[in-house]
C-alpha positions as CSV (number, residue, x, y, z in Angstrom):
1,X,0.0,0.0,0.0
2,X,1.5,2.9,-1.1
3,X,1.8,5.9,1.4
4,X,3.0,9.9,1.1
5,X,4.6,12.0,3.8
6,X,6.9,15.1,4.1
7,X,10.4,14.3,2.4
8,X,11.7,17.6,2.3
9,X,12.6,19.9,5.4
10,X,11.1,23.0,6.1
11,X,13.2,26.3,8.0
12,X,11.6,29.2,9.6
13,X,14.8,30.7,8.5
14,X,13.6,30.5,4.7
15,X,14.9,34.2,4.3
16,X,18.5,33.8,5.5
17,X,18.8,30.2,3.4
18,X,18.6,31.2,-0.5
19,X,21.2,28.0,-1.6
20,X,19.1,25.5,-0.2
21,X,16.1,27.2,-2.0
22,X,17.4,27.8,-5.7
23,X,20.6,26.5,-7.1
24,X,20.4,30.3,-8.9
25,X,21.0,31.9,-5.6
26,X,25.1,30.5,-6.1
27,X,27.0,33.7,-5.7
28,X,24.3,36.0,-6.3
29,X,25.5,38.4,-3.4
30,X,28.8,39.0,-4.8
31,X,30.6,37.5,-2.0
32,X,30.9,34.3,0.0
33,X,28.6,33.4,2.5
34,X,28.9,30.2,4.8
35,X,25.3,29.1,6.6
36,X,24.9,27.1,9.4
37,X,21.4,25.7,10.6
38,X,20.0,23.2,13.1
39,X,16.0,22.3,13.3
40,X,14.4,20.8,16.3
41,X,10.9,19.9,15.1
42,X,7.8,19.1,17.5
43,X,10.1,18.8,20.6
44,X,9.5,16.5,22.6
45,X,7.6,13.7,20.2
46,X,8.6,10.3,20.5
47,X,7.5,7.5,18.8
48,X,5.3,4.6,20.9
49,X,7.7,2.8,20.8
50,X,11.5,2.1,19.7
51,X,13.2,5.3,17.5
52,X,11.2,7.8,16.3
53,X,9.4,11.1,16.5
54,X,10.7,14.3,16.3
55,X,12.2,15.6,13.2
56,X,15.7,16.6,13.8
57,X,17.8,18.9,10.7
58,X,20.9,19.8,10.2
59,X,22.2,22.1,6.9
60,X,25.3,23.8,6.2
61,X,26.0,25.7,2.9
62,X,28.2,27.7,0.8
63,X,28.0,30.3,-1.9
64,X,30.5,32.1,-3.3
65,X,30.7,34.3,-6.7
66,X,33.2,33.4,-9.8
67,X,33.0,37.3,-11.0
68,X,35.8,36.0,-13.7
69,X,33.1,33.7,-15.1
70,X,30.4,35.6,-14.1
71,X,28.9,33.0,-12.2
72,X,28.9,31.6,-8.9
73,X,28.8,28.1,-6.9
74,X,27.3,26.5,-4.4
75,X,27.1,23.3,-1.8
76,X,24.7,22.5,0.7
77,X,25.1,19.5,2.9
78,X,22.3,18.1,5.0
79,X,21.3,15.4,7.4
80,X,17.5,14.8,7.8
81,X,16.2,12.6,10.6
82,X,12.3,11.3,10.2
83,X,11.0,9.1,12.5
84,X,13.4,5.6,11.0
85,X,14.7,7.4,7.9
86,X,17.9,9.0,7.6
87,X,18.5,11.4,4.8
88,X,22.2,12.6,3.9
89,X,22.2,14.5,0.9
90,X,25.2,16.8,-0.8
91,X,24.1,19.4,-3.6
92,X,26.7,21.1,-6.1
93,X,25.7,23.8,-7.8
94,X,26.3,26.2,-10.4
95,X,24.9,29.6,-11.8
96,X,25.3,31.6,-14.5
97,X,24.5,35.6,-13.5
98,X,22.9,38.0,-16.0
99,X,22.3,41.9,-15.0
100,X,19.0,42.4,-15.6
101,X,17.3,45.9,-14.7
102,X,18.8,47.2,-11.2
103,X,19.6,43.5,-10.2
104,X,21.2,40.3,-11.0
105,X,19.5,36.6,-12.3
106,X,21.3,33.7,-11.2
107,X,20.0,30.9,-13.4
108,X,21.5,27.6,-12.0
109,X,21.3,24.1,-12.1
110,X,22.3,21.1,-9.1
111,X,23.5,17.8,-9.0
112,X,23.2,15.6,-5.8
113,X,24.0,12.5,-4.2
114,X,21.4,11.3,-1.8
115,X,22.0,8.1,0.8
116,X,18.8,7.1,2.4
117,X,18.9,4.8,5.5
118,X,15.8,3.2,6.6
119,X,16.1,2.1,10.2
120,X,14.4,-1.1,12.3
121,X,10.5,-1.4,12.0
122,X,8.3,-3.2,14.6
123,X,5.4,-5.0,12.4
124,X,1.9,-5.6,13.9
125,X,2.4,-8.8,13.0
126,X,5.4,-10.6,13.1
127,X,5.3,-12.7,10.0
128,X,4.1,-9.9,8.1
129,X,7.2,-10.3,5.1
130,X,7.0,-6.5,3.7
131,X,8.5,-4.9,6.6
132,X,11.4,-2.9,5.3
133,X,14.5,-4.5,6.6
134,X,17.5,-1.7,8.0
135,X,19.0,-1.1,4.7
136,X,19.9,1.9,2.7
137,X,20.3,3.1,-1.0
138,X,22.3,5.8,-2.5
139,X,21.2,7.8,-5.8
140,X,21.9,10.9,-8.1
141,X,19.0,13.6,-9.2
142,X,19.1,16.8,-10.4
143,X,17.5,20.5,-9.9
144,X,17.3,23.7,-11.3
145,X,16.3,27.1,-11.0
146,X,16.4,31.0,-10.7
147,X,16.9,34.0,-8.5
148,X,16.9,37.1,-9.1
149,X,18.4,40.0,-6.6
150,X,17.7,43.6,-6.4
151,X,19.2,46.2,-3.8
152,X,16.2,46.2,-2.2
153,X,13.9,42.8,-3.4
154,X,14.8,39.6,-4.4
155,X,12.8,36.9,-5.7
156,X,13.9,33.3,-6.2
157,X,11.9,29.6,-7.9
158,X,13.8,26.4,-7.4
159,X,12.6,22.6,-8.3
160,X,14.3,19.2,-7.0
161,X,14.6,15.5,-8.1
162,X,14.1,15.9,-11.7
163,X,15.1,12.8,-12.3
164,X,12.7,11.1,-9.9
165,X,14.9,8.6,-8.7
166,X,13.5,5.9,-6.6
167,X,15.2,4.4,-3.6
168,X,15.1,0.6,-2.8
169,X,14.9,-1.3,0.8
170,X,14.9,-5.1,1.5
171,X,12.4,-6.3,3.0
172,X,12.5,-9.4,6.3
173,X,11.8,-11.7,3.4
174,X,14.7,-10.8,0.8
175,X,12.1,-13.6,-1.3
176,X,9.2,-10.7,-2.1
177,X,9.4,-7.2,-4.2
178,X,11.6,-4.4,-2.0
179,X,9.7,-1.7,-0.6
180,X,10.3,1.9,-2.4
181,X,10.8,5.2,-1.9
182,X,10.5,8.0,-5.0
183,X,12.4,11.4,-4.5
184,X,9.3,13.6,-5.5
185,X,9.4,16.7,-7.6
186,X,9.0,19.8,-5.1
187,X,9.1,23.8,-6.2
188,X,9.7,26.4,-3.7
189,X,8.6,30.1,-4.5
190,X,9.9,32.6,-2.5
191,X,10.7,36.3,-2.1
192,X,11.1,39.3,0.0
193,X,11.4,43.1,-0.3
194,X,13.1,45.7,2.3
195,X,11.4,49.2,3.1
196,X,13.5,51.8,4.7
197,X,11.6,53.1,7.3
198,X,13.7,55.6,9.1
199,X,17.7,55.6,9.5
200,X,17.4,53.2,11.9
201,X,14.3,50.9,11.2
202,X,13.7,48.8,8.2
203,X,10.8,46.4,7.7
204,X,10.9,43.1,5.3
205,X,7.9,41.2,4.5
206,X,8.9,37.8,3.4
207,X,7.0,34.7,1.5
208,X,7.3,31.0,0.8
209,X,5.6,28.6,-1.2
210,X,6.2,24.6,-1.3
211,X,4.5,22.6,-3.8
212,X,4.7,19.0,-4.2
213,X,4.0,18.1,-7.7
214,X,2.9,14.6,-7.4
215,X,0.6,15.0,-4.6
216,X,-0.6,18.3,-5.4
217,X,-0.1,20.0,-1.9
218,X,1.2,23.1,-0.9
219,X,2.3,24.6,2.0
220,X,2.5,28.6,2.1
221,X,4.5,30.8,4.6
222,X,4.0,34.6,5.0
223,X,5.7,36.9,7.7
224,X,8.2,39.8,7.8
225,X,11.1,40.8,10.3
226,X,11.8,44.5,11.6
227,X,15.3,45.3,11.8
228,X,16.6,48.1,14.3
229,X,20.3,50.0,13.8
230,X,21.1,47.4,11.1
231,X,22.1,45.2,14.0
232,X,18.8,43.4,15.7
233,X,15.9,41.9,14.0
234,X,12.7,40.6,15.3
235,X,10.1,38.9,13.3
236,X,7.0,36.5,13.4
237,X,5.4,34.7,10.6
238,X,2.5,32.3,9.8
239,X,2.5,28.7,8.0
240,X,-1.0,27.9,7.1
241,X,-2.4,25.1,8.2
242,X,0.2,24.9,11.1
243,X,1.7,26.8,12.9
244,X,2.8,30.4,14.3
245,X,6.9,31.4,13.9
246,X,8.2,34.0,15.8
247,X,12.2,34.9,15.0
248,X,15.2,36.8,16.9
249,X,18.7,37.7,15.6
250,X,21.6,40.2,15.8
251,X,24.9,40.9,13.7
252,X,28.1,40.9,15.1
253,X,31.4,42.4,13.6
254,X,32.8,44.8,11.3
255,X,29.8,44.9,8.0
256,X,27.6,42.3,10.5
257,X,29.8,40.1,8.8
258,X,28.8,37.2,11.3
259,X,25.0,36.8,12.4
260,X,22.9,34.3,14.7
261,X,19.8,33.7,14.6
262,X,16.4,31.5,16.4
263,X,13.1,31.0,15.5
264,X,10.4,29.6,17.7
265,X,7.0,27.5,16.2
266,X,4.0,27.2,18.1
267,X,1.8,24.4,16.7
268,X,-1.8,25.5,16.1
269,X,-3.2,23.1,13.8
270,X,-3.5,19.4,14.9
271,X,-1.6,20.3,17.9
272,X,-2.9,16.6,19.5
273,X,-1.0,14.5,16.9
274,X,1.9,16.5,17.1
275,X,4.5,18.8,19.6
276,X,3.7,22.3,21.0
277,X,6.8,23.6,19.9
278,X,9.8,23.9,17.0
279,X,13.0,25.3,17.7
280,X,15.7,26.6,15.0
281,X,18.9,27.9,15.3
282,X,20.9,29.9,12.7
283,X,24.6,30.8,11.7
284,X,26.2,32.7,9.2
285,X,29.7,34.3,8.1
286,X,29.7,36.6,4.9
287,X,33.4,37.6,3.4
288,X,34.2,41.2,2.3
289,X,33.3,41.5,-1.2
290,X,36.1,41.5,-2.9
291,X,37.4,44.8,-4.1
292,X,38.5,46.0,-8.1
293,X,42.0,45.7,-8.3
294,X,42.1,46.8,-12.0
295,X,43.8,50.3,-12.1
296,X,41.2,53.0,-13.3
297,X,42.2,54.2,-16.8
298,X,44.6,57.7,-17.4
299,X,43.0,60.4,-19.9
300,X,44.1,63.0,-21.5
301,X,42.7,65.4,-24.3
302,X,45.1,63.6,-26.5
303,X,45.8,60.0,-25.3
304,X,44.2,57.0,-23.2
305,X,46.0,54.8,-21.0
């Protein structure tokens, strides 16, 4: 009997984590950026029995521009913990940048390696021989997509496994079919835009939108942050269908070149079959952009050097 549920993770920190989003982000700021995140989902769920329960994420990523190229790359490595599956999963990408208007579009495309680990399951009935067996399977896939950045707005579509691979367990009795899993096609929509309010106050409403393409569901994230001195931010936000997000964060160092940030989920929609709460951490590091050596050109009413 076949059966869906949530394969990829979702961040409050959508805002801060472009490369996971759109393989077009790669480089699209003009300087490197290293990310750090760790999601604690539905504390405190546990399974009835044996492992299980709470989702548990962990991503870092890279971006950095080649301006030589015109271009940028990016990785993102991530460990994903559902319940008995384990998800590792490495993305490479590239992007090819294009000034358009006021802005930049990063038009990119990713390659991954995915190892999926399917951990011990306790049948209702023991003789029951389509029990997936602790095994794991390892597969390529593909994405693609844009993003395009503004001084003050960005705007950014990414889609994953375009090859659809599928993933294949053993089962107790190695003497029936294995039991499958198929990386479903997924786009994420988001943007953002940043309104200078006063010298010292800034406000930027933000949106997400997850659509599995297979299933035909969506999930949709609105909210905005208000950042104070170009140093604090505060911000809350609403998943539909789920839950409240509430976020905190400050920059530290010479251009807030290093930032930290949490945001806290409060369950509101089948709060019984799930956990109260979500908790999410955030890192980050951005590098100096780096600065035109190339020696500005001599004139002269007669020559040009």
């Amino acid at each position: 009997m076949p059966v869906a549920a949530q394969q990829l993770p979702q961040f409050s920190h959508y805002a801060f984590n472009g490369q996971f989003i759109s393989p077009g982000y790669a480089g699209i700021k003009g300087q490197t950026e290293l990310n750090l995140f760790y999601r604690y989902q539905w504390l405190g769920y546990d399974g009835s029995f044996d492992n299980g329960g709470s989702p548990k994420t962990g991503l870092f990523s890279i971006s950095t521009p080649l301006p030589s190229l015109k271009s940028g790359v990016g990785l993102v490595v991530m460990k994903d913990e559902i319940g008995a599956v384990d998800v590792f999963q490495a993305q490479l990408s590239y992007a090819y940048h294009v000034s358009l208007g006021n802005g930049n579009l990063g038009i990119g495309v990713q390659g991954n390696i995915t190892n999926m680990s399917k951990g011990s399951y306790r049948p209702n009935t023991e003789s029951d021989p389509r029990v997936p067996f602790q095994s794991s399977d390892r597969k390529l896939d593909m994405g693609a997509g844009l993003w395009y950045q503004h001084e003050k707005w960005y705007a950014g579509v990414g889609v994953t496994n375009l090859l659809g691979s599928t993933y294949e367990f053993e089962n107790r009795d190695r003497g029936v079919e294995r039991s499958t899993v198929t990386g479903e096609k997924h786009v994420m929509v988001t943007g953002g835009y940043t309104a200078e309010l006063s010298g010292s106050v800034s406000v930027t409403p933000t949106a997400i939108l997850k659509h599995d393409l297979s299933a035909g569901v969506s999930s949709v994230e609105v909210g905005g942050r208000t950042t104070l001195y170009d140093k604090f931010w505060a911000g809350a936000g609403y998943r539909f269908g789920e839950a409240a997000t509430g976020l905190l964060g400050v920059y530290f160092l010479k251009d807030n070149a290093l930032s930290f940030g949490y945001a806290f989920d409060y369950t509101l929609v089948d709060a019984s079959a799930k956990s109260a709460t979500s908790h999410e951490v955030m890192l980050g590091y951005r590098l100096p952009k780096s600065k035109n050596t190339a020696k500005p050109p001599i004139r002269t009413p007669r020559y040009n050097f």
